[in-house]
N, C-alpha and C positions, 0 to 999 in steps of 0.2 A: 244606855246613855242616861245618864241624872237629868231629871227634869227641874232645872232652873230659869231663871228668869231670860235670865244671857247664854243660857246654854247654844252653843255653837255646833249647827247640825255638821256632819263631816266632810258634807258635799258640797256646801255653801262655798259660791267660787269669791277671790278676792275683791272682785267690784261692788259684791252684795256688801260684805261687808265693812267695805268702807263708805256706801251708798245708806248704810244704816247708820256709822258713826256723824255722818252729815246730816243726818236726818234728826237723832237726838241733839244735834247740837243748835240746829235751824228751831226746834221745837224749846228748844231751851229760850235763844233769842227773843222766839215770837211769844213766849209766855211771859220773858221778863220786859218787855215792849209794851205788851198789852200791859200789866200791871204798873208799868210808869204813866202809860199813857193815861189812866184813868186817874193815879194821885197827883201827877202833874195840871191834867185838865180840871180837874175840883176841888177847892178846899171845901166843901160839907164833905159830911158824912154819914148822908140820908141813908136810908136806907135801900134806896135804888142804885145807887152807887156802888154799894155793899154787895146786892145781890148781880148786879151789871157781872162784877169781879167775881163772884162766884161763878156764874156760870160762865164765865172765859175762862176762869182756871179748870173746870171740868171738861171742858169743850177740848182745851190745853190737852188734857189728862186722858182725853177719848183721842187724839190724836197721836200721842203719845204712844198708849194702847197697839195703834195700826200699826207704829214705827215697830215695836217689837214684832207684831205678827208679821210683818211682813220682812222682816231677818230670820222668820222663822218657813219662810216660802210662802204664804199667804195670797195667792192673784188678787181675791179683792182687797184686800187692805192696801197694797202696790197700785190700785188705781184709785185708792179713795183718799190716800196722799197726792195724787197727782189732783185727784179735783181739789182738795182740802187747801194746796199749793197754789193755784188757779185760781180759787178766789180773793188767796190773802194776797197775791200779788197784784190782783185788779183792786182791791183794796187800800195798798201802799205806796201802790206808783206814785204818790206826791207828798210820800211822809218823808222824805229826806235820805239820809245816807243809811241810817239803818232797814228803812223798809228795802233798799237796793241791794243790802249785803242778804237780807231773807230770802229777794227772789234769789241773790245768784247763787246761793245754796241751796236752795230748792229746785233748780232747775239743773246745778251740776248733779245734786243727790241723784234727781230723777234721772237724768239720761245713763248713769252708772247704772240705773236695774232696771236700762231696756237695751242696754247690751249684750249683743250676739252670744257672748259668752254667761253673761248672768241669763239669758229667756230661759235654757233647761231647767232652770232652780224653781223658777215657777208654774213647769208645766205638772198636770194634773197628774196625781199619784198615779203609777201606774200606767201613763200614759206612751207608748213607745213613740220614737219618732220615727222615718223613713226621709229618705231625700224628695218626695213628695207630697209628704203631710204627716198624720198622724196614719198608723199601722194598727190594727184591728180589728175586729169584726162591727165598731161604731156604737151606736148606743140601743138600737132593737138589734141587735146581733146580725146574726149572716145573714144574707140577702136570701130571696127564696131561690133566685138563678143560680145558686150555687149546689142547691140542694136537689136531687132528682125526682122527678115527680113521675109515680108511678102509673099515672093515668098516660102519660105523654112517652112514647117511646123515642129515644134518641137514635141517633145513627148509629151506634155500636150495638144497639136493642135490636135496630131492624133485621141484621144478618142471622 
């Protein structure tokens, strides 16, 4: 596989993906919001205003960031859009009709990549599932109950 920007892993199911196209678009929105909001609310152009808008367009930019990693399967980037989401909606609740179009795209984006069908996409490399949890030996491998201990004679030792 070419490693590009947008490259499209092959397993990515369709909800990711259009939980990402919502995502760069919601990101779109809220970068070109914030930079109205700022020339609308000031005619100077001090230079705190200046740097205000730089660092919302980076901040814009680091979110941005998440969107792609997290079309790229990413679990935290997938919950650091959900908190990144969370704030700018405790944020907007009384900015009008566009702060409401942000949540509701932030909140439909989100609940597309915590569906049943999109959770495989972001579970840990490697990780199997089983209808009980995860399947494997866990993270200090097998247990010692599994392993026989030569000091302790079991019941097929004892005959």
């Amino acid at each position: 596989m070419t490693s590009t920007l947008f490259t499209r892993r092959p397993d990515r199911p369709q909800v990711v993906t259009v939980s990402f196209v919502l995502w760069l678009v919601w990101v779109a929105v809220c970068l070109v919001a914030t930079v109205l909001q700022f020339v609308a609310g000031t005619a100077t152009t001090g230079l705190g205003t200046v740097l205000t808008v730089l660092v919302a367009v980076v901040v814009w930019g680091l979110v941005g960031w998440a969107v792609v990693r997290m079309a790229g399967g990413s679990r935290v980037a997938r919950i650091v859009l959900v908190v990144v989401a969370a704030a700018r909606a405790a944020l907007s609740l009384t900015s009008g009709e566009l702060g409401l179009l942000t949540i509701a795209l932030s909140v439909v984006a989100a609940v597309l990549f915590f569906l049943p069908s999109a959770r495989p996409f972001f579970a840990p490399s490697g990780a199997g599932r089983t209808g009980h949890g995860f399947s494997g030996t866990g993270v200090s491998g097998p247990s010692r109950a599994s392993r026989p201990d030569p000091d302790h004679a079991t019941g097929t030792d004892r005959t």
